[in-house]
Structure formats: structure tokens, C-alpha cells
N, C-alpha and C positions, 0 to 999 in steps of 0.2 A: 070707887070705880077706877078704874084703872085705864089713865087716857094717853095713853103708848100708843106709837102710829109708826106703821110697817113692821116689818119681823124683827124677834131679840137679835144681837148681836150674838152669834158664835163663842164660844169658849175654845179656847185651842186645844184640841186633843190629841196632839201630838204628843205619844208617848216618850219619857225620857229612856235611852236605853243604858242599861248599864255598862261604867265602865269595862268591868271584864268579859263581857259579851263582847268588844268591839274585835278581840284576834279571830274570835271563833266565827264571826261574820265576815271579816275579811278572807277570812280557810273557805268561805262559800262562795266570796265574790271571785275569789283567784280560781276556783275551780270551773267558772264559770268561763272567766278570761280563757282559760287553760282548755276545755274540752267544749267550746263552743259546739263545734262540728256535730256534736253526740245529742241523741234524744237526752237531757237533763229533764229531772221533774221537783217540783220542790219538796215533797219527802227528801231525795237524797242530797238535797243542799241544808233540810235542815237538821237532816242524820249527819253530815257534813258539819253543821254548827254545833250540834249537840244540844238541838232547842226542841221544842215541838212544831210542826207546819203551822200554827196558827199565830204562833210568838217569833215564828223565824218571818213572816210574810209581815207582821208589824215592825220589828224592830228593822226588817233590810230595807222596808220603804222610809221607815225615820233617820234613818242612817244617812242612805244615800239618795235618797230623793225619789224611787221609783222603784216600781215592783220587781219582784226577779225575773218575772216573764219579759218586761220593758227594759230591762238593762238587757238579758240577755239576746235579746232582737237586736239591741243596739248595736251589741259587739258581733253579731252574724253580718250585720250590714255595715257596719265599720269593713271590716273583712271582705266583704265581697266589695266596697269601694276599691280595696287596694286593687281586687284581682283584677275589675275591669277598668281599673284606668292604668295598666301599668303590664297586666298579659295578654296573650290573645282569643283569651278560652271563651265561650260561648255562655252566655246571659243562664242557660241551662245549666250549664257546668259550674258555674261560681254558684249559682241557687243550691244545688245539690254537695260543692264541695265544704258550704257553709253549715249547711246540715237541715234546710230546708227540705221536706219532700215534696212539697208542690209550689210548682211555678206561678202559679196565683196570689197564695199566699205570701211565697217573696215578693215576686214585684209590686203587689198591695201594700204591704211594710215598709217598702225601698223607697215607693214614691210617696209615704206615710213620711218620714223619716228626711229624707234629700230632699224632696218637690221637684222629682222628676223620673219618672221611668229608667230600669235599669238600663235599657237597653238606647235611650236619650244621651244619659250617660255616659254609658261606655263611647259611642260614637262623639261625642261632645273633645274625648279625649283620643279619640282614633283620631280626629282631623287634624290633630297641633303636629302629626307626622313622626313623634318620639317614637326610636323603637320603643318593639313591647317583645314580656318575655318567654316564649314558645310554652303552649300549652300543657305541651308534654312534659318539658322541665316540671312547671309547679304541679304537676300530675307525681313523677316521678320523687318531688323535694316531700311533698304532701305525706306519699305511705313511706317513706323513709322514716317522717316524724311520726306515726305512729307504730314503728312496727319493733318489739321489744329489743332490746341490744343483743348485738352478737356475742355468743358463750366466747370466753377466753379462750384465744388461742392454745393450742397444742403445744409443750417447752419444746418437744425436738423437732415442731415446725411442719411435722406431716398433717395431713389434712384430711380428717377422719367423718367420718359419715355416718349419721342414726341407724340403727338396724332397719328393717324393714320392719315397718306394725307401729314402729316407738311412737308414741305421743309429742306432741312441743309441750314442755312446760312453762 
């Protein structure tokens, strides 16, 4: 008979991952850093690693402590800390500039994450009286950083223009 009292002890299952998996996991987490802003889904982070979803979603929570969906909430609300303690933009506009679509599910995450309402927040740091930095600036800084680089200029300096119809490539 078997006179054991409360449940067995746990084995650790934490998977070892391998070394040369860890660049190809980092290519995931940097893109993650990188294009917050954007609907990410883990297929293309772990088309990004070159794993399969089910070995990319183990080995990035063994890796780094948490899943890709919670890291990357992290870095949206990391992000939108900056915006509202530091611009003037509206609890709405940092949600949306971070790549939230809905305002529920930000400020449910934000005050998940802080322990306290976005918009607590933001006003906690409106009163200390620091300016902040005009909306439209990080409106303006924001599509700059996404919007592809400008063709090389013209050598002899004139300033030439798409046909009508041309495509952007």
C-alpha cells in the first residue's frame, strides 16, 4: 500500500531549448520589439524562427519566461507608458497608436500590467506640470517611421515625378 499523503511532487517540464535555436528566437522576439504597432500572429513569428507554432510557443516561453502573446502586450504597454507620460495625445490615440483596436481591451491589460487605469496614469503625470510633447509631433515622428525611404535623389538635382497610373513600389 502506498501511504503517500497529498499530491506527488511535479517533475519540471521545462523544455531545454536548443542552443542554435536561441538567434532564430531572438529574429522573433526583435520583430516583435520592432513592429509592435502591427496585428503580429504566432504563425509568422514562428515562420520568423523557422520552427513550427507549437515548438516556437514552447521554446519562447522557456526562453524568456512568457508567452509571445504576454511579451508582446508587454512591449505595446511599455510603449504606450512612454506616450502618456511624456505627450499630450489622448488614452484613445496611444491605444490605437500601439496597435490595440479596442479600448477595453487596452485599458484592461494596462491596468493588468501598471495597477492602474490608463488614463490615472496619464493624469498622475499631467499634474508634475513637465511639458509634454505635442500630439501631432509623435502623430507626424510615428508615419515617418513607417513609411518606406525616399528613391535617391535625381544627379542633376531636378525633381521628377511618377507618371500618372504608376504604382509605389
Amino acid at each position: 500500500m502506498d501511504n503517500r499523503s497529498g499530491p506527488r511532487p511535479r517533475r519540471d517540464r521545462t523544455p531545454s531549448v536548443p542552443e542554435d535555436l536561441l538567434p532564430h528566437l531572438r529574429r522573433a522576439r526583435d520583430l516583435v520589439d520592432r513592429e509592435y504597432a502591427r496585428p503580429l500572429d504566432v504563425d509568422e513569428l514562428a515562420a520568423t524562427a523557422g520552427v513550427s507554432k507549437y515548438h516556437f510557443l514552447r521554446c519562447f516561453a522557456a526562453t524568456y519566461g512568457r508567452t509571445p502573446a504576454l511579451y508582446l502586450a508587454e512591449r505595446r504597454i511599455e510603449r504606450a507608458q512612454d506616450l502618456l507620460r511624456a505627450t499630450n495625445i489622448t488614452v484613445t490615440e496611444a491605444c490605437m497608436l500601439v496597435g490595440y483596436t479596442s479600448l477595453g481591451s487596452f485599458s484592461r491589460k494596462f491596468t493588468e500590467l501598471v495597477g492602474m487605469p490608463p488614463s490615472a496614469y496619464q493624469a498622475k503625470f499631467a499634474a508634475d506640470g513637465v511639458p509634454r510633447i505635442p500630439g501631432c509631433y509623435v502623430f507626424m515622428h510615428g508615419l515617418s517611421d513607417r513609411r518606406p525611404p525616399d528613391p535617391a535623389p535625381d544627379p542633376d538635382g531636378a525633381i521628377s515625378e511618377k507618371p500618372a497610373g504608376a504604382e509605389r513600389s
